[in-house]
Structures are given as C-alpha cells and as structure tokens.
N, C-alpha and C positions, 0 to 999 in steps of 0.2 A: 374450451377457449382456444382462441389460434396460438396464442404466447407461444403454445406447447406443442403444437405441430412440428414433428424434423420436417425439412424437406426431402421430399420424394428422391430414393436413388437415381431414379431415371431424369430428374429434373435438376439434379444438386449441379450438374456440372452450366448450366446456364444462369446459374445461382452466382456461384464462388469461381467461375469460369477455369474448372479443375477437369479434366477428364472426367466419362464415367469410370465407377468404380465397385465392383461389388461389395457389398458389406458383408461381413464372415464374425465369428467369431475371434474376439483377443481375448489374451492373457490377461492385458489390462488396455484400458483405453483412458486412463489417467495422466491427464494434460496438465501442467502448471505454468503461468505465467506473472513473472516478479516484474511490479514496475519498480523503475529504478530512476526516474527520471527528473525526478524533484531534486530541489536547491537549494531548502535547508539551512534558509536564511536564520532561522532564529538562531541557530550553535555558531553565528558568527561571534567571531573571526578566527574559530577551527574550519568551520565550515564556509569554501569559497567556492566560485563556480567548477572550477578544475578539482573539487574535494566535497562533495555533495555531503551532507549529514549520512547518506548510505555507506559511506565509504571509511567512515570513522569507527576506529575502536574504541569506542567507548568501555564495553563490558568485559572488556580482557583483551585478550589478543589478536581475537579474528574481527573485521570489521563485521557492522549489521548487516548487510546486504551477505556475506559470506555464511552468519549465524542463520538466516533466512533459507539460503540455499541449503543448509542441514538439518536443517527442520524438515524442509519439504520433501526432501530428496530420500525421508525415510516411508514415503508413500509412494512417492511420484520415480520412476525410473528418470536418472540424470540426463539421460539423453531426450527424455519431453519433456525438459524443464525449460524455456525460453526465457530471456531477459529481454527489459526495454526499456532502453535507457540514451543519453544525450548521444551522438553522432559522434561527437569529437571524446565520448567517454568509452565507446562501446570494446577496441583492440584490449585496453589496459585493464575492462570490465573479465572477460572474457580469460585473459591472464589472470587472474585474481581469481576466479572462480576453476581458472583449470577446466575449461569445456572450449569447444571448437568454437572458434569466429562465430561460422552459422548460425549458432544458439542466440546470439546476442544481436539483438535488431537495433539501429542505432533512428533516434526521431532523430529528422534536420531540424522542427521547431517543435515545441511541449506544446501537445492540445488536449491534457486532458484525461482522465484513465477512457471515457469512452469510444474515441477513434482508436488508441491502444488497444483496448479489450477485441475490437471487431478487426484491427489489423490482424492481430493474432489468431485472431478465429478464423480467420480469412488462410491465415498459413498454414493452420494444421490442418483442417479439415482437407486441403490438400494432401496431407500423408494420412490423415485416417477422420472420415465421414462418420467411425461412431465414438467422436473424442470428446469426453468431460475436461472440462479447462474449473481449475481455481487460481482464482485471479489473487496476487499478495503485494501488499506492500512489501518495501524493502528493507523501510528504516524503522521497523516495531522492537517491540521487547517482548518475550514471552517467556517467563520462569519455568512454566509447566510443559515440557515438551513431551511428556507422554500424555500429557490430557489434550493435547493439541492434535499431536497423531492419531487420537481417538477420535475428536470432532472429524478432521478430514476425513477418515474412511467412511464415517455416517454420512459426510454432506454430498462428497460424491456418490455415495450410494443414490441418495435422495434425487439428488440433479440427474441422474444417469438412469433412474426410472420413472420417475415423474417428467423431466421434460421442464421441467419451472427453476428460474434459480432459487441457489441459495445461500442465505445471507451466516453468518457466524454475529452474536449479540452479544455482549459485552454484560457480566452479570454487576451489575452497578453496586459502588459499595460504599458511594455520597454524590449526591447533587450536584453536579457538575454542569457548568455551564458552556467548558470548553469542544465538547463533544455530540453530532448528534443521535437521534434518538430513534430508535425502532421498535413499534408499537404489536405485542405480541396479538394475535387472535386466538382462534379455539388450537385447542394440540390438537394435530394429525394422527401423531405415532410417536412408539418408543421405539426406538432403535439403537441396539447395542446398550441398553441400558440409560437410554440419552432421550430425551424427550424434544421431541419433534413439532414447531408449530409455525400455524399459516402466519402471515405476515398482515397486520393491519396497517400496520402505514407507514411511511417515514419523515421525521421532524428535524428540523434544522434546528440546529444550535439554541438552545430555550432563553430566556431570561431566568434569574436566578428563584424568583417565586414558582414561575413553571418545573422549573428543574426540580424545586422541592417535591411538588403534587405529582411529577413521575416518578421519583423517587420512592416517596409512602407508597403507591399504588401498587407498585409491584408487576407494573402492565410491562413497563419500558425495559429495553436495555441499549447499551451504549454501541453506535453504528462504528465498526473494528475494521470499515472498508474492505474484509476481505468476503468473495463471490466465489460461488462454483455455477456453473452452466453448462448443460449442453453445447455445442459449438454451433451445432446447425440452428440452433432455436434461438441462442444468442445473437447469429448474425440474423437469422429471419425479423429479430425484433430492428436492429439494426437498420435492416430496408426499409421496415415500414415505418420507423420513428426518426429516423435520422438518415432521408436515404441522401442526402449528398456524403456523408458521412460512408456509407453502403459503398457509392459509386464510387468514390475515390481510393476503399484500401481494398478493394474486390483488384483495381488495378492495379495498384502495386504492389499487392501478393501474387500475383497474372507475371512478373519478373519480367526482365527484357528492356526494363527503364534507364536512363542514365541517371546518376546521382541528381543531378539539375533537375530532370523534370518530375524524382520522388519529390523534394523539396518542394516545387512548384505545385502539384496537386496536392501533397499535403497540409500547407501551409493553407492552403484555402480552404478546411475544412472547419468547422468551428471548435471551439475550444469551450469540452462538457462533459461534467463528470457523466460515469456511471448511474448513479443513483439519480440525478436529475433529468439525464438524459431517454437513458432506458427502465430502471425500475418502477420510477413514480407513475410512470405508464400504465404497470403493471398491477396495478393494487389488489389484492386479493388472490392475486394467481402469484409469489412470492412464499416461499418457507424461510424459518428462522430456527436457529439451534443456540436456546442460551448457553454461551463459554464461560465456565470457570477454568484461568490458564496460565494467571497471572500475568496480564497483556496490559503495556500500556505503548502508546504510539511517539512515548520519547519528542514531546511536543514541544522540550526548552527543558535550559541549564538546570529551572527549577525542579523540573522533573528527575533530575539525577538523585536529587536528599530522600526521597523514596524507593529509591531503589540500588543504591550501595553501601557499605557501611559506611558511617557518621562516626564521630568523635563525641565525647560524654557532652559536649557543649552542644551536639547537633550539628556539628561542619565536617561536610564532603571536601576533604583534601588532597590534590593529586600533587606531587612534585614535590619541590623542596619547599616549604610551606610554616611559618613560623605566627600562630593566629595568639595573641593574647589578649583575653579578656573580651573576646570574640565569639559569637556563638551565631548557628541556625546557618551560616556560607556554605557556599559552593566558588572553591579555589582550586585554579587550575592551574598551574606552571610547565616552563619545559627547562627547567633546569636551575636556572639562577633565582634566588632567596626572593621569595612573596612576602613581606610582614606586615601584618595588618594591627592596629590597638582599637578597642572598643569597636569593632566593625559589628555587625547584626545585620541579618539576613539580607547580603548582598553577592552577586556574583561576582566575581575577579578571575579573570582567564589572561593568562598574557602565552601569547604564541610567539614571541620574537622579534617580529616585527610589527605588530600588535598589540594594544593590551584593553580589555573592556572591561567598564567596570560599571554595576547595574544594579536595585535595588530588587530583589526576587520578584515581587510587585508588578517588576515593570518588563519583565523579559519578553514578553509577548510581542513586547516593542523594538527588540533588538532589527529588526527587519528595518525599521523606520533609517537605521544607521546606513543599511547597505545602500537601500534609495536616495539618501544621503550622500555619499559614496560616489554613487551612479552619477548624481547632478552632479559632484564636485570633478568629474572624469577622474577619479582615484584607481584606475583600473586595477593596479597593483594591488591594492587591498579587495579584490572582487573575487 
C-alpha cells in the first residue's frame, strides 16, 4: 500500500524542499510533538485565553502541559521534543518548559492537529529524514507512567518499522459517550509483551445505546488522540490527502518568511483533525495498541471527582472551603471562605474575579458562557 512508502532519499528534498541528505544510522530517531494549542474553555473561568487548561495545575504543582513533557521526555531525547502551541503563548511556553525558543513553534491561527502534525514533520525531517514523530496532547492525565513509557517504546517500534501509524486505544471501563471510538481488527503482534493490532476503523462519538454494544463487544477502545508516524509517510500522506495543507507548511518549514506572510499562508489552510483528515483515509493500513495507563483527557471540572481525593460525602475541595450537608461537589477557591448548605453535585470555582457556579450535569456547557462572553465583548473574563 503507498500509505507506507518513505520517500526516496534522492527525492525527499523536492518533497519537504530540505537539501539532500544521507540517511546513516541513529542512536535514536525518536521525534515527539506536544500540541498545545487548545483553549480549554470548559475549566472556565481558571481557564482563559492567556491560560489554556494546558497551562494549569491542576494535579499538583507542575502544570499538564509540563507533567506531558515528563512523561515523554523519558523516551524521547528533550531536545526532539517540539511544542505547538498559540503565537502569543509560545516565549512563556518555552520558559516554563525550560527548552530553547526553537523548540516551541507558535500557530498565528489554530487549524487543527492535522496542518500541526505535517508542519512538524515538515521541520524535522529537515534535521533527520529517518524520524518517528509521536504526536501528544498537552492537557491529558495519565496515572501509569511506567505503563505509558512501555506503550511508547512498542508504538514507535511499530511506526518505525512498518511505515503505518499508530494509534494508542484507550482500554474502556464504561460506555461512554463523550469519547470516540477505535475499532480493533485481527492482532498483528506481541510486542514487549503488548499485543499489537490493525486498526478497523474509526467512530465518532456514539450515542449512548451504541456506546453500550461497543462496550459488551469488547472490539472497541477509546480514541486517546495520541499518534506515532513516520515523518516521511506522514507528510507523504499529507500531499496526497490534503495537499494544500502539504503546500503551505512544506513552505514555512522552507524559513525565510516574515511573521505576516506565515500568518498569511497559514491561515488559509483548512482547519482538520488528524484522524479525519489523514487516518480515515487510511483504513486498514493503521495499528492500534490497547492502553491500560490510567488516562483520562481531563474533559471538565466533573472529571476532577475521579481522579483526586474526595471527602466522605463525595466532594473535591480545594481552598478554604466550608460544605455542610453537601455532598458529590467539586469546590474551588483561591483563598477567601466558599460555604455551601444542602449543595449536591454542583461545581463552584471562584477565581477572584470570577465565580461559576454549575450543576455537574451541565459542565460540558460551561463553553456556552465564554461565547457568551464573547458576544457580550467581556474581554476581561476571556
């Protein structure tokens, strides 16, 4: 199948318009790229456009995006780690993480992980023509950090000798509606102890009876957004599927641009995931690795009563916090007394100049406020 085809050394440089280059042996040729670039409207109003949900500490002290870059950085050498993330975030991204400017690519507009994914691949393969790139969100949770470093060495194995990406699958542990879905086929291979298999399909977000029947089946597991690929094969797919998409960040990794005219050509490029863009393309020439890692993508406030400790009533309390006869919350403060009586499964977050207050129910909806927001020109709360 072409999917899998690298491009030719002799050819690669009228490709990704890089010089030629010989190809040699590396050490490693393990490439990582964190998008960072999402806004994270639902943890409003912690989360504002100058304060992405990546950027927040949620689970201690270092933000996600920071817990992200320590995860991967225990495969990946720190210096092929890339970030991409907002333009006006990327100097302060870059201080925070403790790596050179360079590392951190800043979008002038958000189009998307798939013009992301091919920018990127467009940059490295400029420094090395035999690079595996895994693609990560920024703003995940993952409890199992050594089961994680075990998927990535398999996946890049995988991507790095087959030429196909590949996906990480989420080992489901109820019907979920909020999440999509990846349809396992026959296993390929064990690897490292880890079972290896082609990819049948990918499904959008189910209804809750679908959810059910993938759920008993035991076919499915939960799409975790994270990609390993080849570079060359990645952008090769790239041309043929999306080739304005191709022409435009082939140019702007080509350097030599003014800030203006990156803006300018990127902005014109369409705005489309990965998975719809490039994988669905790809049906059957795709691997999957079910993950057990304890991952979850930290999708709103209600996701927090899962995953820190609770009070005997069921309430996630941060701050100074006074809940009586209250039970099942998630309460946030930054200092001055929250008191709640008879409250039940409601979010309360007050930031200061802020304060939201939401039935768990309904968080999915906290977005609807910022656009809200938006109309009202409340810039300040944005």
């Amino acid at each position: 199948m072409n999917w899998a085809v690298p491009i030719p050394i002799n050819q690669r440089e009228a490709v990704i318009g890089a010089a030629p280059t010989t190809l040699r042996e590396k050490k490693s040729n393990v490439w990582a790229v964190i998008m960072a670039g999402g806004s994270g409207t639902r943890f409003w109003p912690e989360s504002r456009k100058h304060r992405a949900k990546q950027f927040l500490n949620i689970f201690g002290p270092k933000t996600l995006i920071e817990q992200t870059f320590d995860r991967v950085k225990k495969v990946v050498p720190p210096s092929r780690i890339l970030v991409f993330t907002a333009l006006d975030q990327a100097a302060s991204t870059a201080k925070l993480l403790r790596i050179p400017r360079s590392q951190v690519v800043g979008e002038p507009v958000g189009r998307n992980t798939a013009p992301c994914a091919a920018w990127a691949a467009s940059l490295i393969l400029r420094q090395d023509p035999s690079a595996v790139i895994g693609i990560f969100p920024a703003d995940h949770f993952i409890r199992d950090g050594a089961a994680f470093t075990k998927y990535l060495r398999v996946a890049y194995e995988q991507a790095d000798q087959t030429g196909m990406p590949v996906t990480l699958g989420i080992e489901p542990h109820q019907a979920h509606t909020g999440y999509g879905y990846l349809e396992k086929g026959a296993r390929k291979t064990l690897s490292r102890g880890t079972p290896v298999y082609y990819l049948k399909g990918f499904h959008e977000k189910p209804a809750l009876a679908r959810a059910q029947r993938y759920f008993r089946s035991g076919k499915f597991l939960w799409n975790a957004g994270i990609f390993f690929w080849r570079a060359d094969c990645l952008l090769e797919t790239t041309r043929r599927e999306l080739p304005s998409v191709f022409r435009a960040v082939v140019k702007i990794a080509s350097g030599g641009l003014s800030p203006a005219a990156v803006r300018r050509i990127f902005s014109r490029v369409p705005s489309v995931s990965i998975d719809y863009g490039l994988m669905e393309k790809l049906t059957g020439g795709i691997l999957t690795i079910p993950a057990a890692m304890g991952w979850n993508d930290v999708g709103s406030w209600a996701t927090l009563r899962n995953l820190l400790p609770v009070d005997k009533s069921g309430n996630l309390s941060i701050g100074n916090n006074l809940l009586v006869e209250s039970s099942g919350n998630v309460v946030k403060g930054r200092g001055r007394l929250i008191a709640t009586v008879g409250l039940k499964d409601h979010v309360v977050v007050d930031t200061g100049d802020a304060v939201l207050v939401c039935p768990l129910s309904q968080t999915e909806s906290i977005r609807k406020i910022v656009t809200a927001l938006q109309k009202m020109n409340k810039k300040a709360f944005l």
